[in-house]
C-alpha positions in Angstrom: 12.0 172.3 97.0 9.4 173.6 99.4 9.2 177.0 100.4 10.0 175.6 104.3 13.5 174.3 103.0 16.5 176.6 104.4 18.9 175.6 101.4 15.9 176.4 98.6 15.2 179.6 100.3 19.1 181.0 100.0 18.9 180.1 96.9 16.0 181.7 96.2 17.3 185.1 97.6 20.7 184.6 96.0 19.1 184.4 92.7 16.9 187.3 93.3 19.7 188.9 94.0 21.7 188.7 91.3 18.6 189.4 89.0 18.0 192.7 90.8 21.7 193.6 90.5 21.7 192.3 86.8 19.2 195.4 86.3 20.3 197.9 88.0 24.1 196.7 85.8 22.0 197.0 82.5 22.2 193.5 81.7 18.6 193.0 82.5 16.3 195.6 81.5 12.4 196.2 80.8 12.1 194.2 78.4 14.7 190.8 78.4 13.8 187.6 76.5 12.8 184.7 78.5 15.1 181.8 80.0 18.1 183.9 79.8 21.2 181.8 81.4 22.8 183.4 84.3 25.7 182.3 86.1 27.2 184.4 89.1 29.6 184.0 92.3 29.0 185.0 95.7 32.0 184.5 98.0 33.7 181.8 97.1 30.7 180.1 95.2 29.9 179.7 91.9 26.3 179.4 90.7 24.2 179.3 87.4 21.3 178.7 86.5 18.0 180.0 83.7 16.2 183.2 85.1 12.9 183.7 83.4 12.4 187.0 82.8 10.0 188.1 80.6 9.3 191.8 82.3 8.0 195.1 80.6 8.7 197.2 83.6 10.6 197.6 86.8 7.6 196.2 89.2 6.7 193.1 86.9 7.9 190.0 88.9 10.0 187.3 87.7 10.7 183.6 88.2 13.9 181.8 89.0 14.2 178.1 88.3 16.6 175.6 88.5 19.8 177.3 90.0 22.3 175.4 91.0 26.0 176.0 93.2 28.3 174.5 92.9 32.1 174.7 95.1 34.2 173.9 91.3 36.0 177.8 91.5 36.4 178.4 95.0 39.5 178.9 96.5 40.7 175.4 95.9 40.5 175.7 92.0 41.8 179.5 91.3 42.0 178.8 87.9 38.9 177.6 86.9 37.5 180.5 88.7 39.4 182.6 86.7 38.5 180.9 83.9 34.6 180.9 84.3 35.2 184.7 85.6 35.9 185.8 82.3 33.4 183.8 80.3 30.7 185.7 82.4 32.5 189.2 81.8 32.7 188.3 78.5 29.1 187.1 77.7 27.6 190.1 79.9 29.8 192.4 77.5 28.1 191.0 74.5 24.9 190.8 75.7 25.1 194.2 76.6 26.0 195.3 73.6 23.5 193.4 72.0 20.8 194.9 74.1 22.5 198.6 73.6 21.9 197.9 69.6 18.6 196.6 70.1 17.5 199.5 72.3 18.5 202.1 69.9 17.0 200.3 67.0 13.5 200.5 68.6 13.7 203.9 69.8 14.5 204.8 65.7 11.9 203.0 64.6 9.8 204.6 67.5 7.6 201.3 68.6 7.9 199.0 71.4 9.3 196.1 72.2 7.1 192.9 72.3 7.6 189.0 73.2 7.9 188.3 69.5 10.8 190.8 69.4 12.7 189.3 72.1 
């Protein structure tokens, strides 16, 4: 995909997107292990894809590779949306949690996270 192709470059901004409101959710913070799967819908699309996060603050950039939509969910298939719907809710929940228990672990121990933590 070249950065003069229309369909890479929605992509592109969808991804960012959903990155930027994976932060501001929690889900991502300042310190999130690398490759994380991600999976999303806008409108009536679903997407997913690996996000490659590897940050240790807000203005550290990241990378998005390999994210691809998909129309299976959309208005067509109610079900499986549904059904995909609450596998994401679900696996944000527990990552959540996880990063929650994490956090508070470091902040007792008083040290920072590092790449070999994640």
């Amino acid at each position: 995909m070249t950065s003069s192709d229309p369909k890479a470059q929605k992509q592109r901004q969808l991804a960012e997107l959903a990155v930027a409101k994976a932060r501001e959710a929690g889900i991502v913070n300042d310190n999130t292990i690398t490759e994380r799967t991600m999976a999303g819908l806008f409108g009536q699309q679903m997407f997913a894809g690996t996000m490659d996060a590897l940050t240790y603050n807000k203005d550290t950039g990241f990378a998005v590779n390999d994210w691809k939509f998909s129309k299976s969910g959309g208005p067509e298939d109610i079900q499986k949306r549904g059904e995909r719907m609450l596998q994401m809710q679900v696996y944000f929940t527990m990552y959540e949690k996880a990063l929650e228990k994490l956090s508070n672990q470091v902040f007792e121990e008083g040290k920072e996270i590092t790449a070999e933590d994640a």
